[in-house]
N, C-alpha and C positions, 0 to 999 in steps of 0.2 A: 264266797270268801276267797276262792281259788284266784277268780277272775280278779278281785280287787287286788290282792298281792302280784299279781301278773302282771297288770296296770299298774301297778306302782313301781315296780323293776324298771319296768322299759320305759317310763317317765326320769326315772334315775339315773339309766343308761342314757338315755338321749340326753339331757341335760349337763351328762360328764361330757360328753362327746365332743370333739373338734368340730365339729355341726352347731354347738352351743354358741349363742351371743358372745361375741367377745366383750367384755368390761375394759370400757373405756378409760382410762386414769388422766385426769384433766394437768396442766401449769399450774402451781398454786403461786407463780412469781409473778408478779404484777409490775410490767414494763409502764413506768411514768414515770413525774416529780417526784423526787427528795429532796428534804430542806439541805440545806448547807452543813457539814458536819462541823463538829465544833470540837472534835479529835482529830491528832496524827493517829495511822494506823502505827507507829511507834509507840507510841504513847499506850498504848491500847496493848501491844504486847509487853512493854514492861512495867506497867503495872494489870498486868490480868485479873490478881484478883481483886479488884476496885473494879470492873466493868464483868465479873462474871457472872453469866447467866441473866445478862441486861438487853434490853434492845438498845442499840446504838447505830449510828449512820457513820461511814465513812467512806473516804475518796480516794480513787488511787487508780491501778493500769493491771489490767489483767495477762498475768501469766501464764505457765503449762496449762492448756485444758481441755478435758475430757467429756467426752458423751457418753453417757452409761444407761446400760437398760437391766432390770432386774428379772429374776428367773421368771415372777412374778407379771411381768407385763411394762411393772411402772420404770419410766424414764425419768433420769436427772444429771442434772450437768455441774460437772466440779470443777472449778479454776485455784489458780494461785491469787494474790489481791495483796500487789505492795504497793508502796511511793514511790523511793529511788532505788531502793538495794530491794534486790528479792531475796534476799539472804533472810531479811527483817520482813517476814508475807504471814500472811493468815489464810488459811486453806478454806474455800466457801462451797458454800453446798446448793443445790438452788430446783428443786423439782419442777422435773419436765425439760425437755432441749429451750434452752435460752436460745430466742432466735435473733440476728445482726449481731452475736457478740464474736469478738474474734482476740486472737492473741496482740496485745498491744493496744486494746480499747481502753480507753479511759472513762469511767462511770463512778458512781455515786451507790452505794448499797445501805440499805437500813433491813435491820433485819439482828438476829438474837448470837451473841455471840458468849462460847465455851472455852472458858480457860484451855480444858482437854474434856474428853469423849473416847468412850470406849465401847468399840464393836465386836462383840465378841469376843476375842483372843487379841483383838488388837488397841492401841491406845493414841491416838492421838491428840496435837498440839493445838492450839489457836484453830478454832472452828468457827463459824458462823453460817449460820442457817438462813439464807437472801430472802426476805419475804416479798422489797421492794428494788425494783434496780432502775436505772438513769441512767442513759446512754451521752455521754456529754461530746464525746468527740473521739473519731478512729486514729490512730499511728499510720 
């Protein structure tokens, strides 16, 4: 019994260990085709709640954005996503580094979009979570 409890410590300990496999966290965004949206991202912000908590596509030029990693391991990439005024933008979300996207791309995103969303302590505005993105042309 001793030996087993022994053996089972030092399988515990090695296993917590920085020695341990690291776990892999994959892109869940899927770089390809999107159909044609048939929304302004205008449109979409002022009426939010007629499109919330929907999947919807829309088009537009990527603004401020961010590469983030969490405590946790997993990576995701956040932009701004307007037409002409980035004043009128919806803040996107999109797991894992989106790779060739850059400040001034213009693409195509389908994917789930949130009136607001709350993390914790905090609350934010026009969300959308990218499941699909289309790369149509750089600035």
């Amino acid at each position: 019994m001793k030996k087993f409890f022994l053996l089972l410590l030092f399988f515990l300990a090695f296993s917590a260990s920085p020695y341990a496999k690291e776990e892999v966290y994959k892109t869940y965004t899927d770089i390809g085709k999107v159909e044609k949206p048939s929304f302004a991202i205008s449109e979409v912000i002022s009426n939010g709640e007629k499109f919330h908590r929907k999947m919807i596509a829309l088009e537009g030029r990527v603004g401020k954005l961010e590469f983030k990693e969490m405590a946790n391991g997993r990576k995701f990439t956040l932009f701004q996503f307007f037409e002409d005024d980035p004043e009128k933008r919806i803040n996107v979300y999109a797991r894992g580094f989106v790779e060739g996207i850059e400040k001034g791309s213009k693409i195509r995103i389908w994917g789930f979009y949130s009136r607001h969303k709350r993390y914790f302590l905090i609350k934010r505005k026009n969300i959308m979570k990218a499941n699909k993105i289309q790369f149509l042309c750089n600035q």
